[in-house]
C-alpha positions in Angstrom: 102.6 -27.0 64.7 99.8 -24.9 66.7 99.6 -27.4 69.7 103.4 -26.9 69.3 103.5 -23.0 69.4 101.0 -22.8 72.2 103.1 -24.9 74.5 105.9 -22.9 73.5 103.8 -19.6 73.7 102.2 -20.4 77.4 105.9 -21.5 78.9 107.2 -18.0 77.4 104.3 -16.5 78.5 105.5 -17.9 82.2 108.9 -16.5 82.2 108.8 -13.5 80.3 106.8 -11.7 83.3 109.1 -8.2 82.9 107.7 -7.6 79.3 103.8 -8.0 80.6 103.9 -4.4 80.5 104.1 -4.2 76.6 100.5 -6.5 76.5 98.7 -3.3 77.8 99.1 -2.4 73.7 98.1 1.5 74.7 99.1 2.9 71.2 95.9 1.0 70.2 93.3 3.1 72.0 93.7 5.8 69.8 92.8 3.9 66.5 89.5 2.1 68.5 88.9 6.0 69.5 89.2 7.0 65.5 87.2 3.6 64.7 84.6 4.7 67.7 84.2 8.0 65.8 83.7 7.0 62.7 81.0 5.0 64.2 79.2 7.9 64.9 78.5 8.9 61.1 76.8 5.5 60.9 74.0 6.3 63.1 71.0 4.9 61.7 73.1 1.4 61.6 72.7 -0.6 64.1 75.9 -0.6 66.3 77.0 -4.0 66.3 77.8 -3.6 62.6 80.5 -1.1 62.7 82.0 -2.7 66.1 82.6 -5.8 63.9 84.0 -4.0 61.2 86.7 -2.5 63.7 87.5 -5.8 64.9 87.8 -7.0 61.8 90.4 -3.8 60.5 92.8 -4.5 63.6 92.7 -8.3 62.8 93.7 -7.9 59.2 97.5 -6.6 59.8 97.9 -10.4 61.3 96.0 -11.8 58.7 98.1 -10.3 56.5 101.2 -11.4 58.1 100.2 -14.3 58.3 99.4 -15.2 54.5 102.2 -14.1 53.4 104.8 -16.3 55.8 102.4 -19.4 55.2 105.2 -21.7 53.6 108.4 -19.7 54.4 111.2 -21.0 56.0 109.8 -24.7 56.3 106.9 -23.2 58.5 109.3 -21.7 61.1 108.7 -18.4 60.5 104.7 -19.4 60.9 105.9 -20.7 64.0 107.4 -17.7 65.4 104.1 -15.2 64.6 102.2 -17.7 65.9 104.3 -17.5 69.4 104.6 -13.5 69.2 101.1 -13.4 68.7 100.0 -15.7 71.3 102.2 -13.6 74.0 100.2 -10.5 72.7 96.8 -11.9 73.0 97.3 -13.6 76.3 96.4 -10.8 79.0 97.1 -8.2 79.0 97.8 -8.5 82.9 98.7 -12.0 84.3 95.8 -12.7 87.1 99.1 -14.1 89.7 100.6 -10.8 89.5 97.5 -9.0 90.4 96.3 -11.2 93.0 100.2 -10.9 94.7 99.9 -7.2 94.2 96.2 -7.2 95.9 97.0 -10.1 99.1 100.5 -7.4 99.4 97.8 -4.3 99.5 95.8 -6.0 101.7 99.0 -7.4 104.3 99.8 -3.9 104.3 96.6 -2.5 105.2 96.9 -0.2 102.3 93.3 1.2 101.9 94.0 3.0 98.9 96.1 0.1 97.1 93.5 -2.5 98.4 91.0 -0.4 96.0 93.3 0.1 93.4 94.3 -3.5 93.0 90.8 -4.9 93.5 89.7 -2.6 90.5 92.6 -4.1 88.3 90.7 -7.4 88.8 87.1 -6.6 89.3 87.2 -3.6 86.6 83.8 -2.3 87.8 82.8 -0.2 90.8 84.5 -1.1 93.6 82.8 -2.0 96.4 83.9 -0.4 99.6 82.6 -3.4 102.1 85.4 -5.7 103.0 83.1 -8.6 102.8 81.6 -8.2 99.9 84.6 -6.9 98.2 86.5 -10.0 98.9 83.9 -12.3 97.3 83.4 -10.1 94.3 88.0 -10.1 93.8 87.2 -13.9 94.4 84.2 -14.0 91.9 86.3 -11.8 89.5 89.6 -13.8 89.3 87.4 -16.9 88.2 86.1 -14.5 85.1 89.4 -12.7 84.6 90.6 -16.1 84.1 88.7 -17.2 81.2 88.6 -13.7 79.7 92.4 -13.4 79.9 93.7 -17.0 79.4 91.7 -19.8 78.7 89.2 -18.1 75.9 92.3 -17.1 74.0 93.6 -20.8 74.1 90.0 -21.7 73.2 89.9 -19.6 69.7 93.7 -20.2 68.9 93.5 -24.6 69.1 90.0 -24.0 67.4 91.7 -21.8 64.5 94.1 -24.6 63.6 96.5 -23.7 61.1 95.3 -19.7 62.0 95.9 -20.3 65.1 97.2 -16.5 65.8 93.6 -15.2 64.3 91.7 -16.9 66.5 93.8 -15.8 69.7 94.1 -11.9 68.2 90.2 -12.0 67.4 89.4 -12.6 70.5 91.5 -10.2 72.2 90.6 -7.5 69.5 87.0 -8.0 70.8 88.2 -7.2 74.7 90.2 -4.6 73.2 87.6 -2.8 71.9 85.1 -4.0 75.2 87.4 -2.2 77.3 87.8 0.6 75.6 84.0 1.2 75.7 83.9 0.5 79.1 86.4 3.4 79.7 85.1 5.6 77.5 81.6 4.8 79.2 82.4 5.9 82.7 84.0 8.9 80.8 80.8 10.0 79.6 77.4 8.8 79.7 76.2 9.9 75.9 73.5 7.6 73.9 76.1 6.9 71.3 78.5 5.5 74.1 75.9 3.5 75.7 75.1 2.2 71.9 78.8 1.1 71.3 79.7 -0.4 74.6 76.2 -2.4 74.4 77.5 -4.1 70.9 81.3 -4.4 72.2 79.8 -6.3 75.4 78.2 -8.5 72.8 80.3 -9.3 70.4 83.0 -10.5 72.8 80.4 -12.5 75.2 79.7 -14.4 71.6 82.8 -14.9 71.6 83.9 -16.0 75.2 80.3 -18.1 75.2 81.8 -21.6 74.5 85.2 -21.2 76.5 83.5 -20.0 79.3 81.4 -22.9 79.4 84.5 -25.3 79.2 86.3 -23.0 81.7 83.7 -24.2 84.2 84.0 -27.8 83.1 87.2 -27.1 84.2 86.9 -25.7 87.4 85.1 -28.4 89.0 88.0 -30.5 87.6 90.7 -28.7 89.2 88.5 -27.9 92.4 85.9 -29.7 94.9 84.1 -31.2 91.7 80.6 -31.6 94.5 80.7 -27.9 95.1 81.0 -26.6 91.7 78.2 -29.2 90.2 76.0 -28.0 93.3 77.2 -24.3 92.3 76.3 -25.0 88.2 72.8 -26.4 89.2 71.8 -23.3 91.2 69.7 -20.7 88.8 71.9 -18.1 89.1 71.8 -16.0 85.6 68.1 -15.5 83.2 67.8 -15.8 79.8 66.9 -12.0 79.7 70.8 -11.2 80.6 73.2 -10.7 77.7 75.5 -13.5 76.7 78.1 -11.9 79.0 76.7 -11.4 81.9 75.1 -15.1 81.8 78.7 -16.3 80.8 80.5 -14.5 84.0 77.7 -15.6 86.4 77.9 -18.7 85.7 82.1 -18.5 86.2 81.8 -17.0 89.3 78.9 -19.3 90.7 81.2 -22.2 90.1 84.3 -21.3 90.3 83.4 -20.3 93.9 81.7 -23.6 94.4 85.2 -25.5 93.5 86.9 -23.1 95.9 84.4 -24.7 98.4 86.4 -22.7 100.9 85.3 -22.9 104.8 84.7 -20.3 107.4 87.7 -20.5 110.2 86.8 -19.7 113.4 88.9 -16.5 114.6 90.2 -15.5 111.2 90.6 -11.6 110.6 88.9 -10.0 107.3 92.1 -9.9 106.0 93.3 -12.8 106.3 90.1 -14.1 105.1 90.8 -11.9 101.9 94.0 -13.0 101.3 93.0 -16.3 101.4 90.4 -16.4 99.2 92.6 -14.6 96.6 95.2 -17.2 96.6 92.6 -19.8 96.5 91.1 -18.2 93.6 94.5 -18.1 91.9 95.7 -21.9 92.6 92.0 -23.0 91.6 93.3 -20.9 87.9 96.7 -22.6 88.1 95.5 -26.2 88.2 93.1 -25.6 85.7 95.9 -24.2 83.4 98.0 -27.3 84.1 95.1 -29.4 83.3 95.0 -27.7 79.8 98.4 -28.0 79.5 99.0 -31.8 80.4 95.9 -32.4 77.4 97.5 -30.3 75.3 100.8 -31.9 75.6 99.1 -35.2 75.7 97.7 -34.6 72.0 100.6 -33.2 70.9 102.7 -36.7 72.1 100.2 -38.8 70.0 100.3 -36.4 66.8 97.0 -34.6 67.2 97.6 -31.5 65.0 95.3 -29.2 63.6 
């Protein structure tokens, strides 16, 4: 029944491209803002604590939901949640969509689009070099992809039967990351810095494992010689949080399976778009790698 809902989920989450805008789940930053205040009364806790309790509040509505439809309707209605959820979690922008939004920014020579569409993907300062920039949307679509798709995959096969907890928990964690991260550049208080340090952490636990498998992955679906080269070169220190290790090392290789060579003549824009596009197929054969195992355990009755 899960393999089951997360073919459904991932072909719905395909075609339903008009209703991405409802992923963006904005009516939620006010009750990580309450939960983010109320974090300052525990103060002499150490931060991660109360960020985990949060998570753990927004996940129980689903929890809930999902108890209490555990045998109804022959499992159907299990199925269903498990679909709606799935949609939810997924996101909350598809990666295509903003890599056709960017290469379009970038065809037009739109300077101000070109930064506004980079910073949907690289969600950091952008960088105003065209060279450098174009690497680090490159760099960042490889990350995006795990943080957005194949993480949430990860947690809801893992989560068998609870499926839809797995997939919510994990995006519950970005959730609250991101709202940290906004908050953050917002202003620069001690008790900020505290919360986005434990938010950062708590999802990097979390995306630890997929991102490994995502990489796996990526030499799969790319130049497998160029990402093994790219996985073998130190590029992250134990000293960096789990993370920042984990998005290093998606960038490093993702890039590597890109293996993408220097034509003679080519214009920084076209070398921009690209590397974009290459970034995205690179995602797309990965998720139809995914899907084809998926499907292929489903066929001979693996069901968790």
């Amino acid at each position: 029944m899960t393999l089951l809902a997360l073919l459904i989920g991932l072909v719905v989450e395909r075609l339903a491209t008009q209703l991405f805008h409802l992923r963006r789940l904005r009516w939620l930053d006010r009750l990580i803002d309450l939960g983010f205040h109320q974090i300052e009364r525990f103060a002499n806790w150490p931060s991660l604590i109360p960020v985990i309790l949060l998570a753990l509040v927004l996940i129980l509505p689903v929890f809930l939901v999902l108890f209490s439809l555990r045998d109804a309707l022959y499992g159907v209605a299990n199925l269903v949640l498990a679909i709606f959820v799935l949609f939810f979690s997924l996101g909350p922008k598809d990666i295509g969509e903003d890599v056709d939004e960017y290469c379009r920014a970038i065809e037009a020579d739109d300077e101000e689009r070109i930064l506004h569409t980079s910073k949907a993907l690289i969600e950091t300062d952008i960088l105003t070099d065209p060279l450098k920039r174009i690497q680090k949307v490159e760099e960042s679509v490889c990350i995006q992809a795990n943080n957005r798709l194949f993480a949430v995959i990860f947690w809801f096969v893992l989560f068998g039967p609870y499926g839809p907890l797995g997939a919510w928990g994990y995006r519950v964690t970005d959730l609250i990351r991101r709202r940290a991260v906004f908050n953050s550049s917002r202003d620069d208080a001690d008790s900020n810095a505290a919360v986005l340090q434990a938010a950062e952490m708590l999802h990097g636990w979390l995306a630890w494992v997929p991102a490994r498998l995502t990489a796996i992955g990526y030499a799969m679906a790319g130049s497998f010689e160029g990402a093994l080269s790219a996985w073998r070169t130190p590029g992250e220190s134990k000293a960096m949080p789990s993370h920042e290790q984990s998005d290093t090392l998606l960038a490093r290789v993702g890039i590597g399976a890109m293996s993408l060579q220097d034509i003679e003549g080519e214009s920084i824009s076209d070398r921009g778009v690209r590397g974009a596009r290459a970034a995205n197929g690179l995602v797309f054969r990965l998720l139809f790698i995914w899907a084809a195992v998926i499907a292929a355990m489903t066929l001979y009755g693996w069901s968790v």
